[in-house]
C-alpha positions in Angstrom: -7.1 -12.0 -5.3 -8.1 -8.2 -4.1 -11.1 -8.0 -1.3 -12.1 -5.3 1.2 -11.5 -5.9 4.9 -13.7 -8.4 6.7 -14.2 -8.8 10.5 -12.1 -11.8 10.3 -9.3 -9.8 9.2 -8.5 -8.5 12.8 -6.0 -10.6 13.7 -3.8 -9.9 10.6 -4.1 -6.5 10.9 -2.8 -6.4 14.0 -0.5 -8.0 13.3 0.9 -6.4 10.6 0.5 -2.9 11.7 2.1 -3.9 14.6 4.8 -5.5 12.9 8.0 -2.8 13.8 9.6 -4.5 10.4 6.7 -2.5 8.5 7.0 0.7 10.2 10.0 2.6 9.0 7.1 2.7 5.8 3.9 3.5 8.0 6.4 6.1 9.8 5.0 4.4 13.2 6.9 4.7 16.3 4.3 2.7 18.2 1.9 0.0 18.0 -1.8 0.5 17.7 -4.1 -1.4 20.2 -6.3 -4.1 19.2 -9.4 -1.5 20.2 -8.4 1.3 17.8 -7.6 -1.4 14.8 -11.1 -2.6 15.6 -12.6 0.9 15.2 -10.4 1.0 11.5 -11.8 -2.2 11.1 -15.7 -1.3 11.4 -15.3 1.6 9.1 -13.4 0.2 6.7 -16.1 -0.1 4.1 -16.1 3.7 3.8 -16.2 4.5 0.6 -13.0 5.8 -1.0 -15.1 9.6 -1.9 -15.0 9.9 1.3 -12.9 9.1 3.4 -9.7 9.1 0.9 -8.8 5.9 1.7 -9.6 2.2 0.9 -7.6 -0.6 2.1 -7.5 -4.0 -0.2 -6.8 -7.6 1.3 -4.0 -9.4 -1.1 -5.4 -13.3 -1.0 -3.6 -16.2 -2.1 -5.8 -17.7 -4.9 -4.4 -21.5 -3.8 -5.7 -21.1 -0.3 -7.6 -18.0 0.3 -5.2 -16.5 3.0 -4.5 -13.3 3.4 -0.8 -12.1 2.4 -0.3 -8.9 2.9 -2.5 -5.8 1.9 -2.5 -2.9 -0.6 -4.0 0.9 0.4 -5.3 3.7 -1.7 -4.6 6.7 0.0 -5.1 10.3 -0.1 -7.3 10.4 -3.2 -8.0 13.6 -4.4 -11.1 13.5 -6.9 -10.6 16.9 -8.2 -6.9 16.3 -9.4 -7.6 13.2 -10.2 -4.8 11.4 -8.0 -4.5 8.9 -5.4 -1.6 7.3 -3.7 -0.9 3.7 -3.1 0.9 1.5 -1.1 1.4 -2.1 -1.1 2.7 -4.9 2.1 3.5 -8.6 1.3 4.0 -9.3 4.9 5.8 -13.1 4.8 9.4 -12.6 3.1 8.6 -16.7 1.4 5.2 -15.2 -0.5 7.5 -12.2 -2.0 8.6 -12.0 -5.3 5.9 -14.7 -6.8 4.0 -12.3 -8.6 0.9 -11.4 -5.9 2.1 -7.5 -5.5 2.4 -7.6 -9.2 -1.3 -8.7 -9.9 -2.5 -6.8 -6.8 -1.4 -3.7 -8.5 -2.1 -4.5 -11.6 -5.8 -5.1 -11.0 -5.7 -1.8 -8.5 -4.7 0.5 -11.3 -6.9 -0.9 -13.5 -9.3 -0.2 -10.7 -8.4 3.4 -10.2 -8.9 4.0 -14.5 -11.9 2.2 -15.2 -14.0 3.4 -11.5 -12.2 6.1 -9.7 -11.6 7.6 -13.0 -7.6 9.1 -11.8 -5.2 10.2 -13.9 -1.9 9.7 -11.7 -1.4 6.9 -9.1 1.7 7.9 -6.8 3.9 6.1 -3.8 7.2 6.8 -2.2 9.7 4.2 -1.8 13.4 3.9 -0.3 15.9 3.9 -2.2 17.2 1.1 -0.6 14.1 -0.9 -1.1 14.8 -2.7 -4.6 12.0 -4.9 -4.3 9.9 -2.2 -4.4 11.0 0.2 -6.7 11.5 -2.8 -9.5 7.4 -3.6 -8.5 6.8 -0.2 -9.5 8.6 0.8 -12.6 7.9 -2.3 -13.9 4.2 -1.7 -14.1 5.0 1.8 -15.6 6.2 4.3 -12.8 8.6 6.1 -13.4 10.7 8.2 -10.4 10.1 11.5 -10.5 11.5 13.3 -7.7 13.5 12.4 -4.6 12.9 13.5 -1.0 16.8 14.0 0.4 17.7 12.8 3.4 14.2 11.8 4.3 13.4 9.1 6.5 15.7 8.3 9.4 17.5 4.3 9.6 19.8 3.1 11.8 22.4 3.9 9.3 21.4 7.3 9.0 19.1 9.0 6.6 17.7 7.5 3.7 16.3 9.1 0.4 12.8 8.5 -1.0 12.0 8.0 -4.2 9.3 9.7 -5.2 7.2 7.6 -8.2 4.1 8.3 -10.4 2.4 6.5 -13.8 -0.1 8.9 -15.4 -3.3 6.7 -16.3 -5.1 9.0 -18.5 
């Protein structure tokens, strides 16, 4: 279900980093070339300690495709937190369980290995999917960032969320 980034993940990457659908989360205004996503791509095995980041592929047990991805982020050993965010990139594979497990099995992760005691993410409040992912595993909002991503609507809040592991 949950595997590290392989060479013959290059195509999906680019393409969903380079989907502008995904980007009002990445906070991307432009795509990445093909060049710099290969660069990502030959470091990816970094190890989390130090680099503060480790991406995960989300497979499809039935057919071993990739489905989307979920990223540890901005892990911080001495306070014992790390962030996390999660992509289900086809709308038809959401909401059948696979961000559900993917997290699952990440958190578990991050208690049993990384050892963390909080796992955090921020999530629009308009994105229900989301936030009912989330605080059904455990998180539970703690904060919210006003007015703080730009839509075409106008500004939208962030939710900020957190579940305390240990």
């Amino acid at each position: 279900m949950l595997r590290a980034l392989e060479p013959k993940d290059l195509p999906d990457l680019v393409a969903w980093e380079n989907n502008t659908e995904n980007w009002k989360v990445s906070e991307r205004l432009q795509p990445y070339s093909t060049q710099i996503l290969q660069a990502y791509l030959n470091n990816a095995q970094t190890h989390i300690l130090s680099s503060g980041q480790f991406r995960y592929v989300i497979e499809e047990v039935e057919t071993g495709n990739a489905i989307g991805c979920i990223d540890l982020f901005d892990y911080n050993a001495l306070h014992g937190r790390v962030g996390v965010g999660i992509l289900i990139e086809s709308h038809s594979k959401r909401r059948k369980g696979y961000a559900t497990q993917a997290l699952s099995i990440l958190l578990a992760y991050c208690t049993q290995h990384l050892m963390v005691h909080q796992v955090y993410c921020s999530i629009s409040e308009s994105n229900s999917e989301s936030i009912s992912l989330f605080t059904k595993l455990g998180f539970e909002k703690t904060g919210t960032r006003k007015n703080w991503n730009r839509t075409p609507n106008g500004f939208e809040d962030i939710g900020f969320y957190q579940i305390i592991l240990s």
